[in-house]
C-alpha positions as CSV (number, residue, x, y, z in Angstrom):
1,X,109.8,42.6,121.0
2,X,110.3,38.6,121.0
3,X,113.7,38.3,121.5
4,X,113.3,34.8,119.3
5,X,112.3,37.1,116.6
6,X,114.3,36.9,113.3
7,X,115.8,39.9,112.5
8,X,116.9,40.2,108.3
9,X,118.9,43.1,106.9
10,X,117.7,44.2,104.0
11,X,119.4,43.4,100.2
12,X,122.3,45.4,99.3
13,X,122.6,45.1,95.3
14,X,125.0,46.9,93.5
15,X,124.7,48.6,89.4
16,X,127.4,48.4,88.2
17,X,128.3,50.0,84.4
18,X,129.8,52.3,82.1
19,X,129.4,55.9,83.2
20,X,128.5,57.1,79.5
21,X,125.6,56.0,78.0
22,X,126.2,57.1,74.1
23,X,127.2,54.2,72.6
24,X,124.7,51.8,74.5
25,X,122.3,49.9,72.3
26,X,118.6,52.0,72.1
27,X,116.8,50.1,75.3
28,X,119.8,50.1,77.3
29,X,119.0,52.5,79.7
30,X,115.3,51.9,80.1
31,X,116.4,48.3,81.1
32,X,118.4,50.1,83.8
33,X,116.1,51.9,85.1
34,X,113.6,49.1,85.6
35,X,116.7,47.5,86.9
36,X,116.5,50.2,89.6
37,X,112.9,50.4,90.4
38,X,112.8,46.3,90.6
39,X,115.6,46.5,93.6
40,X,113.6,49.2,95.2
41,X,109.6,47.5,95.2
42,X,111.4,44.1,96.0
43,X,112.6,46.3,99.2
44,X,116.5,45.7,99.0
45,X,118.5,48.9,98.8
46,X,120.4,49.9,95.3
47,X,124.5,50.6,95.5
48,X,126.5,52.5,93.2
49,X,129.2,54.4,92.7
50,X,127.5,57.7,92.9
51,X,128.4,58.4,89.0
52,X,126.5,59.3,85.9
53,X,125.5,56.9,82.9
54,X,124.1,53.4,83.8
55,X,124.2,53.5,87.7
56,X,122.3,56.5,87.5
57,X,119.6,55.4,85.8
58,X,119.5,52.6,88.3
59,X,119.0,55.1,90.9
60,X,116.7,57.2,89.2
61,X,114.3,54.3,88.8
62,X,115.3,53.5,92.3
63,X,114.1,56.6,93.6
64,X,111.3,57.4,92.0
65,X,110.0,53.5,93.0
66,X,110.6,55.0,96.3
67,X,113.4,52.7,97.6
68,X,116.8,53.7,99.5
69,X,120.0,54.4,97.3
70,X,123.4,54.5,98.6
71,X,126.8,55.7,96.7
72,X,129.9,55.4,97.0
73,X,132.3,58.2,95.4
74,X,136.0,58.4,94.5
75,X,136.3,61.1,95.7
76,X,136.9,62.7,99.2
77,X,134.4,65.6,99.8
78,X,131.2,66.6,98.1
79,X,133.1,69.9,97.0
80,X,135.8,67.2,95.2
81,X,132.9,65.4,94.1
82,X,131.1,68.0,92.1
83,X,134.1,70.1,90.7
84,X,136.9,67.6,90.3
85,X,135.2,64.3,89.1
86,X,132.0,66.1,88.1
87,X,129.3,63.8,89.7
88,X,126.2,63.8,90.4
89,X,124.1,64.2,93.6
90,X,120.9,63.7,93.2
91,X,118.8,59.9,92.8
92,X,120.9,59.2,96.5
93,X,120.0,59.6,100.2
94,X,123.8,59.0,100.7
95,X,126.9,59.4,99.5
96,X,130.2,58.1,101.1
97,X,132.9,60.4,100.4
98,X,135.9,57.6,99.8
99,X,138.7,59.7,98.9
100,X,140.3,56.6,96.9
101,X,139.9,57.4,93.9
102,X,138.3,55.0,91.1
103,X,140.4,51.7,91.8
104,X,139.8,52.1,95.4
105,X,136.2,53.1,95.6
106,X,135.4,49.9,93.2
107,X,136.8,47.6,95.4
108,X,135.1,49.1,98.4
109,X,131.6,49.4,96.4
110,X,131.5,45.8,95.7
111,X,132.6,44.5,98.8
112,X,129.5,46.8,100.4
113,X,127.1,44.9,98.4
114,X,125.5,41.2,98.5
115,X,125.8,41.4,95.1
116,X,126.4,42.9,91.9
117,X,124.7,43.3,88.6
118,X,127.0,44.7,85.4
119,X,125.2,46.4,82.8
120,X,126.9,47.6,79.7
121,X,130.4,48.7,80.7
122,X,133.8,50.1,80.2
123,X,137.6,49.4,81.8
124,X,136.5,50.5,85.5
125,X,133.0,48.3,85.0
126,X,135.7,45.5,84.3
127,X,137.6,45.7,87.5
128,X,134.9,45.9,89.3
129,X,133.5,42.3,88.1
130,X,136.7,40.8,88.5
131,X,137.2,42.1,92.0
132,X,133.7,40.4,92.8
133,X,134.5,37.2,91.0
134,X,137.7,37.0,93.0
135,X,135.7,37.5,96.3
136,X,133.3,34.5,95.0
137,X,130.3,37.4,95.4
138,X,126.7,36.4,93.3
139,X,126.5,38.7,90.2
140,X,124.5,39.0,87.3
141,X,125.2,41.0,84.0
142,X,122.4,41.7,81.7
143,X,123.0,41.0,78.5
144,X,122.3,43.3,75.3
145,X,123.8,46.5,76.8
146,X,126.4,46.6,75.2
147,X,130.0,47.3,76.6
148,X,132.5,45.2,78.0
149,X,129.5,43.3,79.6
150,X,129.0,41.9,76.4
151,X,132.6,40.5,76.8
152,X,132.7,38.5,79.9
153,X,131.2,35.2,78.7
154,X,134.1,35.0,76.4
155,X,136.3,36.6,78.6
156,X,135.4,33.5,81.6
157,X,136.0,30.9,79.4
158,X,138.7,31.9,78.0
159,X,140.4,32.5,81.6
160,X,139.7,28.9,82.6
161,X,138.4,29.4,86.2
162,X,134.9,28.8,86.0
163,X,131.9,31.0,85.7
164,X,132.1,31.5,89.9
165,X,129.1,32.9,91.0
166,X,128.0,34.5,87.9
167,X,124.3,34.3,85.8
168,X,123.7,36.2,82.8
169,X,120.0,36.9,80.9
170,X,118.7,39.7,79.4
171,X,115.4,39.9,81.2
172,X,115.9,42.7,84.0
173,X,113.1,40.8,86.1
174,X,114.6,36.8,85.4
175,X,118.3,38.2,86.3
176,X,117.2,40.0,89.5
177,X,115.3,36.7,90.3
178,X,118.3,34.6,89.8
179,X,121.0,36.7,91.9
180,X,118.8,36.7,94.7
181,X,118.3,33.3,94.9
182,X,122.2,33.3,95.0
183,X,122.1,35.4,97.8
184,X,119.4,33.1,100.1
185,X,121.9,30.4,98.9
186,X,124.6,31.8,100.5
187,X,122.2,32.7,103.8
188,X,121.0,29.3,104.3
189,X,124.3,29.0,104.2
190,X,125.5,30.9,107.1
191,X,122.0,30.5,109.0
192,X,123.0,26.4,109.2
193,X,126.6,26.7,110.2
194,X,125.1,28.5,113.4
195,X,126.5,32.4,112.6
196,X,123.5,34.4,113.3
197,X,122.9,35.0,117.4
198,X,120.1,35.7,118.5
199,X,119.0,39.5,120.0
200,X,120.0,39.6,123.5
201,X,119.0,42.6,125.4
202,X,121.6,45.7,125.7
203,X,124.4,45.7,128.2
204,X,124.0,47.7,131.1
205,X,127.5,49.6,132.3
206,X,128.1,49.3,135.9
């Protein structure tokens, strides 16, 4: 291979939203799931924290769009997984076993992703936004879903620090569009200030 060649990870976007999808408004979920399969034929890989209601459906359409899914679970062992927090397995090609319970697994599942995108949501979708906005990471939240999503707007302004980093729409397609843009942003960004080395060949021991 050229060693000039440019080398580009792929997108890591993050679903993030309330685990139970009862009181979500009718489309709710089929705006998730095209939320998933989007990420996937766009080629970026879906994160979530391996758990049921909206991320789910994110990485069912994920899946079935044939893209990569990876999760991130509170708890410590599949065994844990399955019987204590009753989680799902399937839609993933991994799971990370955490073992740090809800708070902890949020802050490590947004921190793994370039960005994240609420939809609907309840206390833990919260915390997970607000650990985001704190890092000053791109996220979207897709209005019309219902849930505390539904809140933030109202619940930036009325903190009076700025909407940060944050877009909202309710077009899956137009909010997906506008978060990665965020993220080139932010590459450009690193690309000019000189952080990316080139390939170099592999070290040789002796």
């Amino acid at each position: 291979m050229d060693g000039s060649a440019a080398y580009h990870l792929k997108y890591k976007i993050c679903i993030s939203g309330s685990a139970v999808t009862e009181d979500a408004p009718p489309d709710a979920v089929q705006k998730t799931e095209l939320l998933g399969r989007l990420i996937a034929e766009r080629g970026m890989i879906l994160v979530t924290g391996a758990t049921t209601g909206m991320p789910y459906w994110a990485a069912k359409g994920a899946k079935e769009a044939g893209g990569i899914v990876i999760g991130l679970s509170p708890a410590a062992s599949k065994l844990a997984h399955v019987k204590s927090y009753r989680l799902p397995l399937d839609y993933h090609d991994l799971i990370i076993y955490t073992g740090f319970e809800y708070s902890g697994r949020n802050l490590l599942l947004t921190r793994s992703a370039d960005a994240v995108i609420t939809v609907s949501g309840r206390i833990g979708t919260l915390n997970e936004f607000t650990i985001a906005f704190e890092d000053q990471k791109p996220q979207g939240v897709l209005l019309g879903t219902g849930g505390t999503g539904e809140m933030l707007p109202d619940i930036l302004e009325r903190a009076h620090r700025g909407n940060g980093k944050v877009v909202f729409g309710n077009d899956p397609a137009k909010l997906l569009d506008q978060v990665v843009a965020m993220i080139k942003e932010e590459e450009k960004e690193v690309s000019e200030a000189g952080y990316i080395a080139e390939p170099s060949a592999p070290r040789t021991r002796g």
